[in-house]
Each structure stands twice: as structure tokens, then as C-alpha cells.
C-alpha positions as CSV (number, residue, x, y, z in Angstrom):
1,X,54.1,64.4,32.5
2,X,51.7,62.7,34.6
3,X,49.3,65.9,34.6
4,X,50.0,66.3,31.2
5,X,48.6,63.5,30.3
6,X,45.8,63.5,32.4
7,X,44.8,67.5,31.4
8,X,44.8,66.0,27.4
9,X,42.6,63.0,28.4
10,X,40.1,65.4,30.4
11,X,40.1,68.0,27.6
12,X,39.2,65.4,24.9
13,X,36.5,64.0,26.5
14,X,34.6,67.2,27.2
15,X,33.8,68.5,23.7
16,X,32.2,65.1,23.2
17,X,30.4,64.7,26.4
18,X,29.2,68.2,26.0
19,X,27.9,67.3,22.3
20,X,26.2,64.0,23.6
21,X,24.7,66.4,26.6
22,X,23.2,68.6,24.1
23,X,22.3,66.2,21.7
24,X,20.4,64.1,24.5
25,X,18.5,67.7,25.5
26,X,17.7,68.5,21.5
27,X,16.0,64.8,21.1
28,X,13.8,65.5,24.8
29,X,12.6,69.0,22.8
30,X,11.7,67.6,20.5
31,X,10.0,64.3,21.4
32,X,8.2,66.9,24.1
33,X,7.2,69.0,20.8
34,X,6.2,65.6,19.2
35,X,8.7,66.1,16.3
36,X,11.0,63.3,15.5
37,X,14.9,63.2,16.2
38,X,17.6,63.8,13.4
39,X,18.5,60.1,13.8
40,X,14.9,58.7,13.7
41,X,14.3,61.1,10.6
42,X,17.3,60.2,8.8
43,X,15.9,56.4,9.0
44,X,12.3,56.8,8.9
45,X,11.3,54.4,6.3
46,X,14.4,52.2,6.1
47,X,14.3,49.0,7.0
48,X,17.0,47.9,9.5
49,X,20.0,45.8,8.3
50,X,19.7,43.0,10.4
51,X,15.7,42.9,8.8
52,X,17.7,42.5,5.3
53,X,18.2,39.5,4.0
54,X,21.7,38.3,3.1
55,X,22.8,39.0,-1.0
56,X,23.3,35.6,-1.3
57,X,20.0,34.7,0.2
58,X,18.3,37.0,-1.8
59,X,20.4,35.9,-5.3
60,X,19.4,32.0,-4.5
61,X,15.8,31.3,-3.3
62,X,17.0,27.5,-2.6
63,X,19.0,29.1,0.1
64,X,16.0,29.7,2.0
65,X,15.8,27.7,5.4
66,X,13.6,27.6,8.3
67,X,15.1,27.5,12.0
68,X,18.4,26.2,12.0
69,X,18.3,22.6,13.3
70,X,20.9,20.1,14.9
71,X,20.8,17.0,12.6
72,X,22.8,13.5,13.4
73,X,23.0,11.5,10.4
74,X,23.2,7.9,11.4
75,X,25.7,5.7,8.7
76,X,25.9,2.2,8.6
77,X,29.9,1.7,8.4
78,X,29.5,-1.0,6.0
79,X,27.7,1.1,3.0
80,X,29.2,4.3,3.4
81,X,31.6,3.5,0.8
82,X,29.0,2.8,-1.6
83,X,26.0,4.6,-2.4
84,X,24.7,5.5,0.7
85,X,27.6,7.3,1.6
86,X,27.4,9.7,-1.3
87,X,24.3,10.7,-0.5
88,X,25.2,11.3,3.4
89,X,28.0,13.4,1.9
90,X,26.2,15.2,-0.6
91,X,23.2,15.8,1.8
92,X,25.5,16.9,4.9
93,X,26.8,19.6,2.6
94,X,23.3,20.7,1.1
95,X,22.1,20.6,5.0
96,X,25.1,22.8,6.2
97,X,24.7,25.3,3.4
98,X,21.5,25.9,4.3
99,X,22.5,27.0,7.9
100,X,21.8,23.6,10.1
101,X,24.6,22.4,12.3
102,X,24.7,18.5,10.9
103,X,27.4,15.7,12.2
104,X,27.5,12.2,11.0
105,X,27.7,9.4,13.6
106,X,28.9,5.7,12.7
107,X,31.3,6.7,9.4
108,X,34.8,6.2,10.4
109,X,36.5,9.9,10.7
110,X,37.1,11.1,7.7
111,X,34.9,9.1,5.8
112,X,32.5,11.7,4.7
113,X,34.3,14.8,5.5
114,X,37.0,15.8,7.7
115,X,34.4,17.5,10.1
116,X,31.4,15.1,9.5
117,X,33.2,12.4,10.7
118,X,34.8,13.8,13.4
119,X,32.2,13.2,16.4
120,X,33.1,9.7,18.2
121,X,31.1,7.1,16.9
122,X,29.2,6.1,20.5
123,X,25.5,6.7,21.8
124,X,26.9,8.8,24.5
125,X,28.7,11.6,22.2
126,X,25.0,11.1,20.5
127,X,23.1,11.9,23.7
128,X,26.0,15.1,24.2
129,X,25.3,16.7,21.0
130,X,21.7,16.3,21.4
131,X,20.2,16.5,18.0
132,X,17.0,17.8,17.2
133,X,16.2,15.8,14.4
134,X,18.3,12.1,13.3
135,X,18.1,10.4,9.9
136,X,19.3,7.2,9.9
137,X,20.0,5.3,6.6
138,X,20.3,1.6,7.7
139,X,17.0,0.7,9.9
140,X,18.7,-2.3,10.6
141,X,22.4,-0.6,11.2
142,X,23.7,-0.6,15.2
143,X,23.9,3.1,14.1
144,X,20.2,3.2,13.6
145,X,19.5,1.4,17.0
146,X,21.6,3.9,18.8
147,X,19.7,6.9,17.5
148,X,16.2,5.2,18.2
149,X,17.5,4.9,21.9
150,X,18.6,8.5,21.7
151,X,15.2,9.8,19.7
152,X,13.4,8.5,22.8
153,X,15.7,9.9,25.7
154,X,15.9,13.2,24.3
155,X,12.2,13.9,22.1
156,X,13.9,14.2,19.0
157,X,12.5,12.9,15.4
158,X,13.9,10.2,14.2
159,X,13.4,9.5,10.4
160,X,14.5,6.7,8.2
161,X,15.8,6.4,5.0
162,X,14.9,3.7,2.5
163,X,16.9,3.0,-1.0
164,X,14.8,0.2,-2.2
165,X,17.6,-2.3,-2.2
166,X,16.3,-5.5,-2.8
167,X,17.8,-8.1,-0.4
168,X,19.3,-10.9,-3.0
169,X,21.5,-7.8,-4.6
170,X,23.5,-7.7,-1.4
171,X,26.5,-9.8,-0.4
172,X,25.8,-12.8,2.3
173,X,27.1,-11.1,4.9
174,X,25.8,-8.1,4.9
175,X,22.1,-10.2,4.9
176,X,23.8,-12.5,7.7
177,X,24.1,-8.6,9.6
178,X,20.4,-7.6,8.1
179,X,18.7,-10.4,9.6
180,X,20.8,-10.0,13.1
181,X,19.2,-6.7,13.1
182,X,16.1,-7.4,12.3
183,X,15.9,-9.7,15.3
184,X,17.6,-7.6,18.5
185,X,16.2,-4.0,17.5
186,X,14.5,-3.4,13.9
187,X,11.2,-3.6,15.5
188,X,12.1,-1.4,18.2
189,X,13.6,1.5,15.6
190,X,10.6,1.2,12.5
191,X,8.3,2.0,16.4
192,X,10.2,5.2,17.1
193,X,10.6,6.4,13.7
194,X,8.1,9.0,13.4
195,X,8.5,9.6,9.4
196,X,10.1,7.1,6.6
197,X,11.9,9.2,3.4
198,X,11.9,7.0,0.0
199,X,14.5,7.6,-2.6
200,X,12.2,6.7,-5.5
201,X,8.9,5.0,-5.6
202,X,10.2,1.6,-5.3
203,X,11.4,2.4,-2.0
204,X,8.2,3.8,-0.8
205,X,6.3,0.7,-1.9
206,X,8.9,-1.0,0.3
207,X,8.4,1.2,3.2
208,X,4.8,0.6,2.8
209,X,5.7,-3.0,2.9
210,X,7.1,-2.5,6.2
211,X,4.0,-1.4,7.7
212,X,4.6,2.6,7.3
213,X,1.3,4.3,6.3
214,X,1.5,6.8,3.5
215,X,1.0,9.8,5.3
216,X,4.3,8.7,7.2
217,X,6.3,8.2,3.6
218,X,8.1,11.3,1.4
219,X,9.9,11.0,-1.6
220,X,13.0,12.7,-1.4
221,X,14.8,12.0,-5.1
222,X,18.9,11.6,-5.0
223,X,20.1,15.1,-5.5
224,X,22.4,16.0,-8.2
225,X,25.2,18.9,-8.3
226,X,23.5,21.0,-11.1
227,X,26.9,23.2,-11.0
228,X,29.5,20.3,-12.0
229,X,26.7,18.8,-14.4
230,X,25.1,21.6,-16.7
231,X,25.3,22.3,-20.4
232,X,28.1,23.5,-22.1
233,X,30.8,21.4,-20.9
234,X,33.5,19.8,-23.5
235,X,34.8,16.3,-23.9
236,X,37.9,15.0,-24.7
237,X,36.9,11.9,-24.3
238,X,34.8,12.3,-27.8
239,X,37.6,13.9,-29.5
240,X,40.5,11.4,-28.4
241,X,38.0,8.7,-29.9
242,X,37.2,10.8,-33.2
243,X,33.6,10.4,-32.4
244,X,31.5,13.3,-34.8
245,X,28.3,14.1,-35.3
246,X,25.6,13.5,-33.2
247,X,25.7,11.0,-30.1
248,X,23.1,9.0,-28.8
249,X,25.0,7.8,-25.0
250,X,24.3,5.0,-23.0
251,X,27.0,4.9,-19.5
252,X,26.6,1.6,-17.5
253,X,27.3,-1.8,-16.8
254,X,27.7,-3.4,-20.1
255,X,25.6,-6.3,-19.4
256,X,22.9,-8.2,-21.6
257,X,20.6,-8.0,-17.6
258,X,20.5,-4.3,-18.8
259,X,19.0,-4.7,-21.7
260,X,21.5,-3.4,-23.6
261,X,21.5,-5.8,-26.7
262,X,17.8,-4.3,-27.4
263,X,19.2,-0.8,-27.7
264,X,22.1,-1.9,-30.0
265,X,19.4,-3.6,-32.5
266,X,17.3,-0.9,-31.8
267,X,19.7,1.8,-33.0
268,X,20.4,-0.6,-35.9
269,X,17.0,-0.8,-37.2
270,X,16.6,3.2,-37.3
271,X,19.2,6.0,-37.1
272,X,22.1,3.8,-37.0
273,X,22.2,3.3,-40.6
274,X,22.1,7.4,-41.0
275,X,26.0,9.1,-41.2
276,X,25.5,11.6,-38.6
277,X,24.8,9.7,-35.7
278,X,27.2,7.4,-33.1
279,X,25.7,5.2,-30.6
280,X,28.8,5.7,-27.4
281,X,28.4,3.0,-24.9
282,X,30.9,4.2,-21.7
283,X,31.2,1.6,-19.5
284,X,32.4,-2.1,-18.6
285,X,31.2,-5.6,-18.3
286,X,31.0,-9.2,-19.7
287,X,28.6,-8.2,-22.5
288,X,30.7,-5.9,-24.1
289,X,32.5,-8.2,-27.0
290,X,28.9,-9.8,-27.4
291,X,27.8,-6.3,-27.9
292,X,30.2,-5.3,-30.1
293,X,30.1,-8.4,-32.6
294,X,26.4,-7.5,-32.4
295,X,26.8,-4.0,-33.7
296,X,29.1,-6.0,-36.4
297,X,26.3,-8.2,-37.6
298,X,23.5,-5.6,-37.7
299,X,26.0,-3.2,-40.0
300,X,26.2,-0.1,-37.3
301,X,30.0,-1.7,-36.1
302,X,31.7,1.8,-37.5
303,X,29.0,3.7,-35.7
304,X,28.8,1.8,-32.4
305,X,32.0,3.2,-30.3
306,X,32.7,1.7,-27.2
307,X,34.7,3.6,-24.6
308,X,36.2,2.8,-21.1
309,X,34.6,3.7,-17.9
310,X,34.6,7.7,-17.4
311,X,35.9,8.7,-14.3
312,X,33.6,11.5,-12.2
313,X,35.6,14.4,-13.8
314,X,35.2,12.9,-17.5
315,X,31.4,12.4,-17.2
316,X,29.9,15.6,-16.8
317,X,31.8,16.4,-20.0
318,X,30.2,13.5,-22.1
319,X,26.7,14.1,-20.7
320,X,27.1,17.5,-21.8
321,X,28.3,16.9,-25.5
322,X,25.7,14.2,-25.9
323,X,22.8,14.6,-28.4
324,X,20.2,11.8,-26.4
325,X,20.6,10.2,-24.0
326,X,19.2,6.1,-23.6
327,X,19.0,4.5,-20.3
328,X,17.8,0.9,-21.2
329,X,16.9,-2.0,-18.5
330,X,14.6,-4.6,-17.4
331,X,13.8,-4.1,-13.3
332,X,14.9,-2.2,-10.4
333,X,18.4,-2.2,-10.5
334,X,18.2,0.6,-12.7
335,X,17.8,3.5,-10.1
336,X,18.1,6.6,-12.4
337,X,21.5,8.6,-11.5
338,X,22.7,8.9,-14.9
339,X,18.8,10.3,-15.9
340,X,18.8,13.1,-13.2
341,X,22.7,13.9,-14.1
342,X,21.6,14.0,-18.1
343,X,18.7,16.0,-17.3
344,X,21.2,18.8,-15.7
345,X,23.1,18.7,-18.3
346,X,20.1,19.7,-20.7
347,X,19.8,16.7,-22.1
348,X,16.9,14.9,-23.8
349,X,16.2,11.1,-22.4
350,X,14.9,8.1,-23.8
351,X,14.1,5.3,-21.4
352,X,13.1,1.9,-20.4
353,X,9.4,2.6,-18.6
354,X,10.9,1.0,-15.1
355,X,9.7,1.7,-11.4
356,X,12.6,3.6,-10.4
357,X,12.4,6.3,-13.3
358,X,8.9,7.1,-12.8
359,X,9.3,10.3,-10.9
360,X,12.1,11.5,-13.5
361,X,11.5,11.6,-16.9
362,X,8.0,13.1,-18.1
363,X,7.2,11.2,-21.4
364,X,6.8,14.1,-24.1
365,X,8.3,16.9,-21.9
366,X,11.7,16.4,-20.9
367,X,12.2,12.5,-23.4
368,X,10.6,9.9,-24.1
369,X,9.4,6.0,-22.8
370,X,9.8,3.2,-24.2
371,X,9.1,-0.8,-23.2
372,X,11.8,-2.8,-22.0
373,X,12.8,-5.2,-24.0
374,X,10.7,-4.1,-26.8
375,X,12.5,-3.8,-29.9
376,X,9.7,-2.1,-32.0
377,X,9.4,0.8,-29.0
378,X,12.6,1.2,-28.8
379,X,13.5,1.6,-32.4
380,X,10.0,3.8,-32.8
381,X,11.3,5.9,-29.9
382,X,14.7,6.5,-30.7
383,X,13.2,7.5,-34.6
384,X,11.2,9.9,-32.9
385,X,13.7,12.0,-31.2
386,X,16.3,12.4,-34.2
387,X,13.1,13.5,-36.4
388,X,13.0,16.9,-34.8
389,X,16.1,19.0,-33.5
390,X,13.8,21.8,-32.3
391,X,11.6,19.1,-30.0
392,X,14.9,17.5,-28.5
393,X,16.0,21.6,-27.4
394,X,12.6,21.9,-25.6
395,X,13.1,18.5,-24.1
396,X,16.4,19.5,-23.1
397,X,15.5,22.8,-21.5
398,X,13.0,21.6,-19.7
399,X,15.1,18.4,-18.1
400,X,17.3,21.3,-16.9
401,X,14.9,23.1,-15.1
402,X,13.5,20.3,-13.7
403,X,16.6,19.1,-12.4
404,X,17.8,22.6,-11.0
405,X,14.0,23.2,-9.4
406,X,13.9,19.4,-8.1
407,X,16.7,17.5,-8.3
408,X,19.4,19.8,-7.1
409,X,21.0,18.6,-4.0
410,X,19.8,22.1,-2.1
411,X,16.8,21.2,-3.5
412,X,16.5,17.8,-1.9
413,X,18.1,19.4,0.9
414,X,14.7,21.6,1.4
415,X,12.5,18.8,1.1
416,X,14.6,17.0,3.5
417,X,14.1,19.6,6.2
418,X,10.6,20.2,6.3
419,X,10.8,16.7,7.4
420,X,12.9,16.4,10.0
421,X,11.2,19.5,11.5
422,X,7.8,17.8,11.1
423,X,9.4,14.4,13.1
424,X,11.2,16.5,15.8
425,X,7.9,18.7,16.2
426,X,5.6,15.3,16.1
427,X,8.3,14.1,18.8
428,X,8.4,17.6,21.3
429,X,4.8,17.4,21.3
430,X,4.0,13.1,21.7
């Protein structure tokens, strides 16, 4: 058996070392002869795979990334509930999809995501992982601190984040823990920053403010997830409130700081009075019975509808179904969101001409402006866009491809990068 076995191996490997002997003596021929092989003739021409581009590289040119980097984003634990931390979230996806290796220091685990929050939360796991590039999102944060101390051991690029948050719109404690850092280390981490990214232009007057110069300052917009919010989504939330016809949407705080009393006379004084369109306010706040015995005196109280709240699976559903949508206000506390999640629903915009919407909405192309607290713009506005179906359809396209081309999180994501490769570069070579 044991010869057996040992014959069979012998006598199947011949035949095949015998063809690779004569195939190895064909190719010398021939490369003597100066003709090419079978093999090399077969793929003359072809490109080789690993040259090709991936199909789902090729399908989505947002896709497209330069050298993968490691990126720690630094989280302040005591805003990653709030809007901070959706934008660490959404960006540590858009990052990872794009092929960089990202982990979030300072969120508790689990916070984020059930991998981005894994990493212990301490300067020395930092200084292990060894990031290329670190954006951290609270100057002031001990998160922050930490990665200026590990920016400078290790040559990385460090690069801040500023949301334009005005300081009397944040609790006493948390400016009891701003001013705390300011003193022990926010000198120390604005010095080893080497680039400062601004959420809208508000926050890059602020960075300026801080002594950043301009060259130093990017606007990187808050992303939105073109593929929950696009057009043609339905609403139940219409239907279970029998609202029909066209609908003129307003989601926020129901507050009269928000200008919102403006837009209710406003809608009053021109299409309100017409039997096709609803004004839909979807939200909550102290203004809303004032608001509503407005809409009463004015004659619109059958076409004013006011509806809860919607949650985040109801809203792209609303924004979808609505006809315009009007983002009224009076200062910076309006910072957009709804705007850039309307525009990827394909919708057309009115708005209050405010700081924080300036790099949004493009009067004439994708809505229109109009003064705060100016009842005669407002009503001339809103007049404007119900004259003409067709001009609202082009305003609505064009919002859509704006938001997919700018606004979409891979988008951001892309801007993003070029950044933190130009800090960790500024920092490899300082």
C-alpha cells in the first residue's frame, strides 16, 4: 500500500512537471526569437485587476479617497448626546466608508457606535493607536487637551472643530467647565492646532475671533444622508391629519424668538386665503396656542395645522410631501439642518436672510430670501413661489443636486480629508 501510494503520487506529478518543463523551454524560444509568450499575448493590452478600480468605486465618484489615514476623533463626553455627537457619528461613518481606519476617543463605549467607542478613553491608548491626523470638537474639552499632547509627541495634525455656539446658549456648568479650560490648556491646544474646520460661516468668524488666520479656517457644512432624505417619500403624518393640497412646512421650536408669528401673518396676508394651500407647523413650544389664536384672528385658522413633533423616521416623509418649505428666525440660533435636509428632499426654500444659512440656500436657484421679521418680504416672498409651479420644480432640482454634490455626508467626508491630510503633512514636515 505504501508503494502504491507513493507510485500514484510520483506518476501524477510528472505529466505536470514535464508540461511546466516544456512550457518554461517554449517561452526561452521564444523570448530568444523576440516573440512574446502565449501568456503575455493573451494579456497584451489588458490592464491588470488589481490596476481596476472597484465597481462600487467606479459606480460612486464620492467614494474616491486618497491614502487611507488613521483618524482619532476627540468627543467632549458632555455634548456627544447632543449635536456634536451626531456629527461625530455621521462623519465616523462617512470617514470609514471611504477606507480610513477612524476610532473616537472620550465618548463613553457605545456612545457613537459599538466599535467607535470601543478604544479606552486615556492619552495612553491615544499615543498606542497613533493616529495620523486628530479632530477634536471641544477646544476646550480634556479630550481636546489630550490629543494636543499626543499631536506633539507623535507629528500628527491636529485640527479643530468650531460649531459657532454662542456662550450664553449653554447651561452654567458647562461655561463653569469652558472657562476651566480655557485657563489650564486652551492656549496650549488653539498653538498646536495646525488647521480650524467651521460648520457654517458664523463659526468661521468665531475662529477668526480666536486668533486663527483665514488661510488656517475651512468650511466643512453638516452633512446630510441624501439616501433617508430624497424625493418621493410618503407621509402619514399628512394623511392621519387630512391635510390636502399644497403645503407650505415650517418644523421647529414653536417659539415667537423664531419669528414665527411673522410667517403666520405672512401666510395670512397672501396664499393663505387661497383653498389649495396649508401652512403645517411640526413642532413644540410655548408659542404654539398664541400661534394658533393668531391664525384664528387673521382667518387662515382652517388652513394653519399644527402637528406634534416628528420623530426622525416621520420627517423625511413630510419633507418629502411638502410643496415649500419656510425656515423663519431672527439670529444664529437658526443653524440650517432642516434647509440642507429639505434641499435633499428636492424641495424649494424660503428663508429668513440669517448668518448661518448663507452658504445654503442660493436666492433665485434653489428658493428664495427674505428679511427677518419683515412682514412685507415675507408675504412678497411666499406670493412669489406659489405664482409659478414650473420655477418651484427647478428650485427643487437644483436643491437636490446641491445637497447630493455638497452636502452629502460622503461629501463632507471628502472635504474633511483633504484637511486632515494637509494638518498631518504640515505636522510630518514642521
Amino acid at each position: 500500500m505504501e508503494s502504491f501510494r507513493a507510485r500514484s503520487r510520483t506518476s501524477g506529478r510528472a505529466p505536470e512537471a514535464s508540461n511546466r518543463g516544456a512550457r518554461r523551454v517554449r517561452a526561452r524560444l521564444q523570448a530568444a526569437r523576440g516573440i512574446p509568450s502565449d501568456r503575455g499575448a493573451r494579456h497584451a493590452g489588458r490592464p491588470r485587476a488589481d490596476s481596476l478600480p472597484s465597481p462600487r468605486a467606479r459606480a460612486d465618484p464620492l467614494l474616491s479617497s486618497p491614502t487611507p489615514m488613521r483618524i482619532a476623533l476627540l468627543i467632549d463626553p458632555l455634548t456627544v448626546r447632543t449635536r456634536p455627537g451626531d456629527h461625530a457619528h455621521e462623519l465616523w461613518r462617512a470617514l470609514r466608508s471611504r477606507g480610513h481606519e477612524v476610532r473616537a476617543f472620550g465618548a463613553p463605549p457605545g456612545q457613537l457606535h459599538e466599535d467607535a467607542g470601543a478604544a479606552a478613553h486615556t492619552a495612553t491608548t491615544l499615543l498606542r493607536y497613533a493616529p495620523q491626523s486628530l479632530l477634536a470638537y471641544d477646544a476646550l474639552s480634556p479630550s481636546a487637551y489630550a490629543g494636543a499632547r499626543a499631536a506633539r509627541r507623535l507629528r500628527a495634525g491636529l485640527v479643530l472643530l468650531e460649531p459657532g455656539l454662542e456662550g450664553h446658549r449653554v447651561g452654567i456648568s458647562r461655561r463653569v467647565l469652558l472657562s476651566i479650560g480655557e485657563r489650564l490648556w486652551g492656549s496650549y491646544v488653539r498653538s498646536t492646532a495646525r488647521n480650524v474646520v467651521a460648520l457654517d460661516d458664523v463659526g468661521q468668524a468665531m475662529a477668526r475671533a480666536k486668533g486663527f488666520s483665514t488661510e488656517r479656517i475651512s468650511i466643512c457644512p453638516e452633512g446630510v444622508d441624501t439616501q433617508v432624505f430624497r424625493p418621493g417619500i410618503g407621509s402619514h403624518l399628512l394623511a392621519a391629519h387630512r391635510i390636502r393640497g399644497r403645503v407650505m412646512l415650517y418644523t421647529g421650536p414653536l417659539e415667537l424668538s423664531r419669528d414665527v408669528g411673522t410667517l403666520v401673518s405672512a401666510f395670512a396676508a397672501s396664499i393663505g386665503q387661497r383653498g389649495d394651500w396649508n401652512l403645517v407647523l411640526a413642532g413644540e413650544g410655548e408659542a404654539r396656542s398664541t400661534l394658533r389664536a393668531q391664525a384664528e384672528r387673521s382667518g387662515v385658522g382652517d388652513r394653519v395645522h399644527f402637528l406634534q413633533r416628528p420623530s426622525l423616521d416621520a420627517l423625511p416623509g413630510l419633507m418629502s410631501c411638502a410643496t415649500l418649505l419656510v425656515q423663519p428666525g431672527l439670529g444664529a440660533d437658526v443653524r440650517g439642518r432642516q434647509v440642507a435636509r429639505a434641499m435633499a428632499c428636492g424641495v424649494p426654500i424660503v428663508a429668513a436672510s440669517l448668518p448661518r444659512l448663507q452658504h445654503l440656500l442660493e436666492h433665485e436657484r434653489t428658493g428664495l430670501w427674505a428679511k427677518p421679521a419683515d412682514l412685507a418680504s415675507w408675504t412678497e416672498a411666499l406670493a412669489r413661489a406659489a405664482a409659478s409651479p414650473q420655477q418651484r420644480q427647478r428650485w427643487g432640482d437644483t436643491a437636490r443636486a446641491r445637497a447630493v454634490e455638497r452636502l452629502d455626508w460622503r461629501a463632507v467626508a471628502g472635504s474633511l480629508e483633504q484637511v486632515l491630510e494637509n494638518a498631518s503633512q504640515r505636522s510630518r514636515a514642521a
